[in-house]
Structures are given as C-alpha cells and as structure tokens.
C-alpha positions in Angstrom: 137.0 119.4 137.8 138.7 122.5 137.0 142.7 122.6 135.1 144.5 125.5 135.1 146.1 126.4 131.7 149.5 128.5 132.0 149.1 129.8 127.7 152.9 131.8 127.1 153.2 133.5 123.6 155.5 135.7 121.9 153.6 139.2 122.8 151.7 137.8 126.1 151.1 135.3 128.5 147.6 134.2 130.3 146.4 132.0 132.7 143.2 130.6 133.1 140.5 128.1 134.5 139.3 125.7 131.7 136.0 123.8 133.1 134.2 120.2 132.1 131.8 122.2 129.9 134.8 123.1 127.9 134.5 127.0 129.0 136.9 129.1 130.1 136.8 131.6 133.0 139.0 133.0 134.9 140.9 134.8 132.5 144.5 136.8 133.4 146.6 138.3 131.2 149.8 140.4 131.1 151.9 141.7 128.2 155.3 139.9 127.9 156.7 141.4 124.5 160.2 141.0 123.5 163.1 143.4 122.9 164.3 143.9 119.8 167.8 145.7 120.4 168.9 145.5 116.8 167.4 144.8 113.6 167.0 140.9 113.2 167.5 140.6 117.2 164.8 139.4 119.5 165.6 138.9 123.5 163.7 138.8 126.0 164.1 138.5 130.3 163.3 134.7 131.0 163.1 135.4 135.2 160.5 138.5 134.1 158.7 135.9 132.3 158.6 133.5 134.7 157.3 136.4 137.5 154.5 136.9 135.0 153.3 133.4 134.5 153.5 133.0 138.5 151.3 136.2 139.4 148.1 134.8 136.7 148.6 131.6 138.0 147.9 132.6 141.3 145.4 134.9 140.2 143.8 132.1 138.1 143.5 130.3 141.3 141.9 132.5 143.4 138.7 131.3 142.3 139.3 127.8 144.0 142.0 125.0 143.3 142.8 122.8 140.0 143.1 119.2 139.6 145.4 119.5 136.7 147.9 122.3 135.4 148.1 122.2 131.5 151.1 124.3 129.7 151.5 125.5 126.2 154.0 127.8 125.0 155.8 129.6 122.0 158.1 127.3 119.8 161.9 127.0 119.9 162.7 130.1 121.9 165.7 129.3 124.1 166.6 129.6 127.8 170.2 128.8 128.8 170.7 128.9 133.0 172.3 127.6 135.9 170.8 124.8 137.8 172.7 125.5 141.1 171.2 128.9 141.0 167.9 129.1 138.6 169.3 132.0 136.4 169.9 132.6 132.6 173.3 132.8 132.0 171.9 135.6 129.5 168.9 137.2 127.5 166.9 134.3 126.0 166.5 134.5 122.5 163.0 134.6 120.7 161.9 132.6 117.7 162.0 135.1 115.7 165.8 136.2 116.2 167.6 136.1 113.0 171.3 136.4 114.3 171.8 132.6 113.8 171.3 133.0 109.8 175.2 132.5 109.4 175.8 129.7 111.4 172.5 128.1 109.6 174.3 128.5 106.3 177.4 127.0 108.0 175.9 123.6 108.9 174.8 123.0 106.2 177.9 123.4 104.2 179.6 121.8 107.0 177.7 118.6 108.1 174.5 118.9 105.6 172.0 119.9 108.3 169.4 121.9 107.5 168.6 124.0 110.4 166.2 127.2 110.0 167.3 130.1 112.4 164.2 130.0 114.2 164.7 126.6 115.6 166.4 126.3 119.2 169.6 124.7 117.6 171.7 127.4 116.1 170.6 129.6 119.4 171.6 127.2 122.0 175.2 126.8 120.5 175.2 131.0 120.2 174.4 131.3 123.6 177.1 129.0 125.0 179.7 130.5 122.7 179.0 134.4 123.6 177.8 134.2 127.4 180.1 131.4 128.5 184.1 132.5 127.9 185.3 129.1 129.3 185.2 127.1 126.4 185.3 124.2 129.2 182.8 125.3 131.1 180.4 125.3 128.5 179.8 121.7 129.0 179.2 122.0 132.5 176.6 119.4 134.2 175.6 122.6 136.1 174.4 124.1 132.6 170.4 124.1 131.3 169.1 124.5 127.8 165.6 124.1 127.2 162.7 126.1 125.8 160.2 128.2 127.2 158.4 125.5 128.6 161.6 123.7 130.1 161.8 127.0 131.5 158.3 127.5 132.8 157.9 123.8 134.4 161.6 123.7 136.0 160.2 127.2 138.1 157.1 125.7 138.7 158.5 122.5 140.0 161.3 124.4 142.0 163.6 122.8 139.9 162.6 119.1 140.4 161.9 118.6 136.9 163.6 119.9 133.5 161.5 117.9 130.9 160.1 119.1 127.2 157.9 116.8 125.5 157.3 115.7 121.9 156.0 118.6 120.4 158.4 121.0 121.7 161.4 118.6 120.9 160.4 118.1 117.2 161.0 121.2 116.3 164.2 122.2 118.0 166.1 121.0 115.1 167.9 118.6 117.7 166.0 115.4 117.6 165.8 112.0 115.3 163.2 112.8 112.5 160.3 111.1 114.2 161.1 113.4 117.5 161.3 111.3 120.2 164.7 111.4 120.8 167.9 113.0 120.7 170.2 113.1 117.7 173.8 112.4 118.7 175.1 113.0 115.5 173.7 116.6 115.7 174.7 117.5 119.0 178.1 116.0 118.7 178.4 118.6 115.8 177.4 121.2 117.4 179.0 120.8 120.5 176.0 120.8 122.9 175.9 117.5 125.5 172.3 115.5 126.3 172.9 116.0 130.1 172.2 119.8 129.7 168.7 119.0 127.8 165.2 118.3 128.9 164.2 115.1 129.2 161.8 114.3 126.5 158.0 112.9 128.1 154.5 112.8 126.8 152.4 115.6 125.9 149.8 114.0 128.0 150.8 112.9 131.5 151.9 113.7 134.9 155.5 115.4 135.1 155.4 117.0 138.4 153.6 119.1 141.0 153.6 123.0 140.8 154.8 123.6 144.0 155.8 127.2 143.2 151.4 128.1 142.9 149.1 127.4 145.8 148.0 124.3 146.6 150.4 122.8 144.2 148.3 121.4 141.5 150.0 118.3 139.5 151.5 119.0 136.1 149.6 116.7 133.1 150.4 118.2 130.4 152.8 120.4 128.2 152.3 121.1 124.3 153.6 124.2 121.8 151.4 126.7 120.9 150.1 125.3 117.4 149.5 121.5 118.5 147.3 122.6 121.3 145.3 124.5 118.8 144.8 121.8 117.1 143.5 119.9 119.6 141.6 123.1 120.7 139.5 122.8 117.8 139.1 119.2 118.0 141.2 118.1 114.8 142.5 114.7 116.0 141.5 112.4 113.0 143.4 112.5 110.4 142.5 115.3 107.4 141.4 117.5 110.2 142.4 121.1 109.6 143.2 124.6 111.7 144.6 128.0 111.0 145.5 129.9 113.6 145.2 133.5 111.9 147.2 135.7 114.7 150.1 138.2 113.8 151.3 135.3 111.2 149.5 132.2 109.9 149.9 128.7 110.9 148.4 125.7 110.0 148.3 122.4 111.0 146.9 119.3 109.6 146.3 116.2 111.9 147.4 113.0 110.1 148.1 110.2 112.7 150.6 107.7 113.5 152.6 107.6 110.3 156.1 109.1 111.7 158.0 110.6 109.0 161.0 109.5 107.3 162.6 112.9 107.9 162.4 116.0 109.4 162.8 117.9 106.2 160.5 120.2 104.7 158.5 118.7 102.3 157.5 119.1 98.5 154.8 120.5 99.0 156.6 123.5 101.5 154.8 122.1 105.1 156.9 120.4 107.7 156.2 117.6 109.4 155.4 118.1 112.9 154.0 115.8 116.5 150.8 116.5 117.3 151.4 115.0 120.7 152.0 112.0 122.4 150.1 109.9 125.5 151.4 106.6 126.6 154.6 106.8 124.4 152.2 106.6 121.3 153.1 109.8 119.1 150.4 111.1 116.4 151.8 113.7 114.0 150.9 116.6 111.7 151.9 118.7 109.4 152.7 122.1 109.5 152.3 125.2 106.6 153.2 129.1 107.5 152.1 132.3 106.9 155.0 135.0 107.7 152.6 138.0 107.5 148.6 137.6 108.6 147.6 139.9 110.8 150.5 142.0 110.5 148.7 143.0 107.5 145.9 144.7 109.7 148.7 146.6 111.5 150.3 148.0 108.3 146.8 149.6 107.5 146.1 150.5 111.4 149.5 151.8 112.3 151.7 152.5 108.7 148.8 153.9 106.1 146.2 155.1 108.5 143.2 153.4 106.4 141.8 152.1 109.3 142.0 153.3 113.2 141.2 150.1 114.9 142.0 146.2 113.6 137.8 145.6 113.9 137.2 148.6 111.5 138.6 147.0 109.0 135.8 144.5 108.8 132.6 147.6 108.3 135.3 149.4 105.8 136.0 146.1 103.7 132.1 145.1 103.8 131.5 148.7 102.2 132.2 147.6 98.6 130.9 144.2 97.3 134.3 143.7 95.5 137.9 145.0 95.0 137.3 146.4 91.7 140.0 144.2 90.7 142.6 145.2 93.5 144.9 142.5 94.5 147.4 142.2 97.4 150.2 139.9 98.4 150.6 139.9 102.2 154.5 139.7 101.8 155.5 142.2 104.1 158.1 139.4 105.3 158.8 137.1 102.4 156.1 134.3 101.4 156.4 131.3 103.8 154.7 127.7 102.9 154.9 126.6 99.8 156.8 128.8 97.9 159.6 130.1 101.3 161.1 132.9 99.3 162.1 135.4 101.9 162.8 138.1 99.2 159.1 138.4 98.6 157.7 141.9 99.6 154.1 143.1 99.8 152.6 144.2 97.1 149.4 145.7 95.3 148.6 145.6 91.9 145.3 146.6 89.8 145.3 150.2 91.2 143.2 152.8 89.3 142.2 156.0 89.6 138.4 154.8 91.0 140.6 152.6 93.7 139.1 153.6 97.4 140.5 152.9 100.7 137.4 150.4 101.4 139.1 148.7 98.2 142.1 148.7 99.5 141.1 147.0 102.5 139.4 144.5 101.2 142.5 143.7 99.0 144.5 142.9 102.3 141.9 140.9 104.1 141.5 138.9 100.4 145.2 138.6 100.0 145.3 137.2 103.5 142.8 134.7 102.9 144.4 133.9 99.3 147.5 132.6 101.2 145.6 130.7 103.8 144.0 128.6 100.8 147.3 128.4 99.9 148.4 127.0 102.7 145.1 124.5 102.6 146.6 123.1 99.3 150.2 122.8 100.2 149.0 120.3 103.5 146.6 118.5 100.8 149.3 118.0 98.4 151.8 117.0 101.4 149.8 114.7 103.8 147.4 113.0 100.7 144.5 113.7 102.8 141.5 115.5 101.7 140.9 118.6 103.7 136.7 119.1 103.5 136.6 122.3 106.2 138.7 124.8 107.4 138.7 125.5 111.2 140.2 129.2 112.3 140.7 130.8 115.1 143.3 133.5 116.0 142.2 137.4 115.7 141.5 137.6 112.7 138.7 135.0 113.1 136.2 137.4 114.5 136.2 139.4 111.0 133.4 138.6 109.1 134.3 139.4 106.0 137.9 137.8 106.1 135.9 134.9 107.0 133.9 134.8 104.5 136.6 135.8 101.4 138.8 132.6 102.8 135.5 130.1 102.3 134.6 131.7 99.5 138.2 131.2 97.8 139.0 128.1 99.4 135.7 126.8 98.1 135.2 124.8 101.6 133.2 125.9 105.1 135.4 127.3 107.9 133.9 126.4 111.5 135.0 129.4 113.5 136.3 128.6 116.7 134.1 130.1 120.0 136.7 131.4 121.7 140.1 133.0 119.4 142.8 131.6 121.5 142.2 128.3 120.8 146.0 127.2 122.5 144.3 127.8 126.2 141.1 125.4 125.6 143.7 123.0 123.7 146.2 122.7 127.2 143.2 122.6 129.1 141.9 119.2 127.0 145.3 117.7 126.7 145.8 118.0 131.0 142.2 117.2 131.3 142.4 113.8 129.4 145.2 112.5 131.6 144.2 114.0 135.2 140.7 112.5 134.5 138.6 115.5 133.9 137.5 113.9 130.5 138.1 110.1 129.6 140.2 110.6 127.0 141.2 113.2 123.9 138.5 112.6 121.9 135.4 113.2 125.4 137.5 116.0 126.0 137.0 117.7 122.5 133.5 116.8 122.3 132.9 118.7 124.9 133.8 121.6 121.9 130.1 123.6 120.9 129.4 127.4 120.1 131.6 127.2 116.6 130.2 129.2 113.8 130.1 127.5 110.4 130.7 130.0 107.8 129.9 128.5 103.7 131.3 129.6 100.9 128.5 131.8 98.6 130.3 131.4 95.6 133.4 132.3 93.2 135.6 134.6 95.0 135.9 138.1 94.1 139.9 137.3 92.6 140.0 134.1 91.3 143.0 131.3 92.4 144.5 131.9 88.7 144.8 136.0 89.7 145.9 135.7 92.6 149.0 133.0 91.3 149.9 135.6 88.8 149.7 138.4 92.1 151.9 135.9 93.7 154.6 135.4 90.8 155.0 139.2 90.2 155.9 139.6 93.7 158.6 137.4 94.1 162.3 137.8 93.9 162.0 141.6 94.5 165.2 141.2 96.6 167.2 138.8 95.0 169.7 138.3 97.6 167.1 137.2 100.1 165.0 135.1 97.7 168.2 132.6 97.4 168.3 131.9 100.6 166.9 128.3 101.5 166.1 126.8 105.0 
C-alpha cells in the first residue's frame, strides 16, 4: 500500500509517497516562505499555498495511486475565508506574527486568559476586526476560521469538509484544557461563534476524499507538525523523547492518557500538548521550545561569515577538540522553555586572544546542544518520567559533532532519525494505521530501522554548571522584554 503525505511548514511544503517498508520516495518540494511586511508581521497568501500543495500532490502521484492521504501542517497559523466562495477574506497570519502581543496582554487583564500571540486565538479575532468593517457581518454563517490544515483539507475536499483534529485544536488557545472541545467561555469573550470553526475529529481516521488530486485518495489522517514527529520516530510509550532541531527547537515528550488539568504552561516551562487521538481516545504530550536552533548556523553562515555553508560548520567545529573555554547562549530570540524570558539575547563569553573561528563554532553548536538538554530536563521535571534517550531529527541532526556535544552533555544516547523530516514518515504512519496499511500505531512504527545511535564519550567540554552561569549572565539584557509573560 502506498499513503500520500501532504507535509506544509513555515518555509516549505512537500509531498510525498510513504511505503510499507516505512521509506519514502517520491519526494516534491516547493518553497512557500512567508512575508514579513513589517517587523514583528508575518503573512502569507493562503490560495498560493493551497496551489502549491495541489501541484506535489499530483506530482507525488504520478508514480501510481494512494490508499490513504496523511496531512501535517505548521501550528496555529490562521486562515479566515468565505465558504460561498473559497477565499481568505485577507493575508493569513503566520505563527510567528507578533502583532497580537497587545490584545494578549489585554485578556489577560480582562478575563484572566493566558493566550501567547502565536496561538490562533488573538489572530482570528484580529482578522475579523480589521478585514471585516461590518461589525455584524463578522458573525456570518458564511464565515471560516481554521488553521492551515482546515485550510488544506476544506480545498482538498472541495469544500465538503472543514474539520481540525486534536492536535491542531489544543493549541489554538480556543479549546477546554484537555482539547477536545470548544471553550464557550473563551469564544463568548472574544467574540468568535463555533459555527465558523472546524469541527474537531481524530487524528487517526477517515474525514473525507481528496477529490481535488487524481484518483481521489480518502483522507485518514491530519496531525501538527511536532506530534507527527513524534510518532515519526516512534515515541508512543510514555517517557519517549524527540527534538526536532530545525530553525528552532522543539521537543515533545510522549506521556499517555493522563489529560491535563489545564492548559497552562507548567512549572517546569513545557506545555502540555495531544499527541493524537484514534477512536475518541486522546494520548498527550508535553511540549518544551527552543526559539533559536538552527538559526544559530544562519547567524555564522549569513551575519559573521565563519562558515559558507550550514554542513561546514560540522569539519570547522571538529577542528579543535574543545572550545578553549568559549561558551554561547543561542538567545538570538529570547530563551524559550524553561526559563521564557524574551529579553534574553545571544551571547559569548570566555573570549581570549587565542579564541579561533573553529572555537567559535563549536561554541554555537555546544550552546545549541546545552539548551536541548535543557529542554530534556524541563519535560523530566514536568511529566515525572524518566527520559533514558534522546531521539533528533531536524537539520541539524546530520551534524556530527552537534550530535555528539548534545549526548555528551545530556549524558544519554541520541538515536538519530534516518531520514531529517521526520513530520512526513510521522503522517504517513498515523494515515497508514487507520487505512490499513499497518495494523495499528505501534506495526506502523516498527516498521522504523536505519537510526543511528550516537553515545555519550564522556564529560562535556562546558560543564551543566558553566553553562547555568552562561545562561544567568545573559538574561534580562532588555528588561522591558524580559517582563513580559505568556
């Protein structure tokens, strides 16, 4: 049997064939970057994104039919458009888009809701307000609000079906804590009216046929981008662990059916988030972030000029046995889980005159892997479970000596996943389980070999006790920004 996986991120989008062997062929990709009109802005052109995803899907296919179509997308970006005529009433806005920050601050003075301004909540409601002027129109039945994959399945489906599913939900900032349904008390807030959301389904199970692609292959699954990387590195028992090491850092942490109490952030600074869902049974996970991972590479490729490609960073790096006491702080955006102090920046410290540019690049690719353990700890400290291996994938995975820094500091092996974009393999396993490709979740990960296991050799180069006082130094360089909580 052969699914097709439609994989839509934040720079890109991809299709491709994902087999019984767990391989994938079949591979199309086109760029699909944002705009970023102003500073803190990020839009983008849903109906160019949609053209996109339809020309690799038919390439994809090409090759011969699919039995299943699985979906995974970026997170909380929002799409606001017309039923009665399939267009955005506007530019969709990007996770990343910061011009919600006010209104953030706002609901939580007003009603004591803590939304974050990369959630779809604060957008939706900004959307209405500035590309509808009829205040009554606004709650028109002929109104859409969903997130990239609402977005992507409603085109697919020619509009038969405007569905999200657990994963997606969770994380709007719209739903009941354990995310399997809409919170009236928040919409009624914020104005916004359940008949212009998806409905909320499984992860794993038919929703619809794609009757926009040839053939029109049936729809079993959708998932966002970091729970079908879980489950594309097979962590679906509890204590299983991936980091996805792309421009930023994100980890998840499968736990299991415990549903949590809220939707909070917890002490430890992780989130809890749904893994997915199959037969109305919801496992969940929790979630730690890395603003900054390999933006890091960038800075040296594109800012500095230490390196000229992101892979020359690993030969440089390997060049010295240590960073002669270097140390960085990937803060270039603020420090995300556990310490969320957005007035963080980047920094360097242990410079002398004897400090080299292979130095300095091992201090980033240290400094990265110095905030994934951090990371580790926080979901240790959060879920109670022991975490005994990291797995990785993400660009940043196929550097060796990255690698190798983040066993040797977290003091744990890091399985390596076979192929970097683990999201693709992941949809491909959660449409495969229900169209009946594999018998369930767990033949369909089994079905995972080619990882390399990386150990740790031994103390890293900057101990944990460094690196926390690395860490405390750069903090609070802009004060302003360092007060601000989500």
């Amino acid at each position: 049997m052969r699914t097709l996986v439609i994989d839509v991120g934040t720079s890109g989008l991809r299709a491709a064939i994902v087999h019984d062997d767990a391989t994938v062929t079949d591979l199309h990709y086109e760029e699909s970057a944002p705009n970023s009109p102003f500073a803190g802005l990020v839009e983008f052109d849903a109906t160019e994104m949609f053209a996109a995803v339809q020309r690799v899907a038919t390439r994809a296919l090409e090759s011969g039919p699919a039995s299943a179509v699985g979906i995974t997308t970026q997170r909380a970006s929002t799409i606001v458009w017309r039923a009665s005529t399939g267009m955005p009433i506007g530019p969709a806005i990007g996770w990343q888009d910061l011009r919600t920050v006010g209104e953030c601050m706002m609901a939580r003075a007003q009603h004591g809701f803590n939304f974050a301004p990369n959630q779809t909540a604060t957008k939706a409601v900004w959307m209405l307000n500035n590309y509808i002027a009829d205040e009554a129109e606004r709650s028109s039945d002929d109104l859409r609000i969903g997130t990239v994959e609402s977005w992507i399945v409603w085109n697919l489906t020619q509009g038969a079906h405007h569905v999200t599913d657990h994963t997606n939900a969770a994380v709007t900032g719209l739903t009941v804590p354990t995310g399997d349904a809409w919170n009236p008390t928040i919409l009624n807030a914020l104005g916004l009216h359940e008949h212009q959301l998806p409905r909320i389904v499984d992860t794993i199970g038919y929703i619809g046929d794609a009757t926009s692609l040839p053939g029109s292959p049936p729809i079993h699954a959708i998932a966002g981008d970091q729970q079908a990387s879980l489950v594309g590195q097979g962590c679906i028992s509890p204590g299983m662990t991936k980091i996805t090491f792309g421009t930023g850092g994100m980890l998840n942490t499968f736990v299991g059916e415990p549903a949590p109490q809220s939707a909070k952030r917890n002490a430890g600074g992780t989130f809890p988030i749904v893994a997915f869902s199959h037969n109305g049974k919801i496992s969940y996970a929790t979630e730690g972030i890395m603003l900054s991972a390999g933006t890091n590479i960038e800075w040296l490729r594109d800012d500095m000029g230490l390196i000229s490609s992101a892979s020359e960073s690993d030969a440089i790096a390997s060049s010295v046995a240590t960073t002669d006491g270097v140390v960085y702080v990937p803060a270039l955006l603020g420090l995300g889980t556990p310490f969320w102090d957005y007035g963080a920046r980047g920094a360097l410290f242990g410079i002398t005159r004897g400090t080299t540019r292979a130095h300095t690049v091992r201090a980033v690719l240290e400094g990265v892997a110095h905030r994934g353990v951090d990371l580790v700890d926080a979901a240790e400290t959060d879920s109670g479970l022991p975490i005994s291996e990291i797995r990785i994938d993400g660009g940043m995975s196929r550097n060796a000596t990255f690698v190798q820094a983040l066993a040797d500091a977290a003091g744990r092996p890091v399985r390596v996943s076979p192929i970097s974009e683990a999201t693709t393999l992941g949809a491909g396993f959660l449409a495969g389980a229900s169209s009946g490709q594999w018998s369930d979740l767990a033949a369909a990960t089994s079905a995972l070999s080619g990882a390399t296991v990386v150990q740790p050799l031994g103390e890293p180069g900057i101990s944990r006790q460094q690196w926390s006082q690395a860490v405390s130094r750069a903090r609070s360089w802009i004060p302003d920004l360092s007060a601000l909580d989500f």
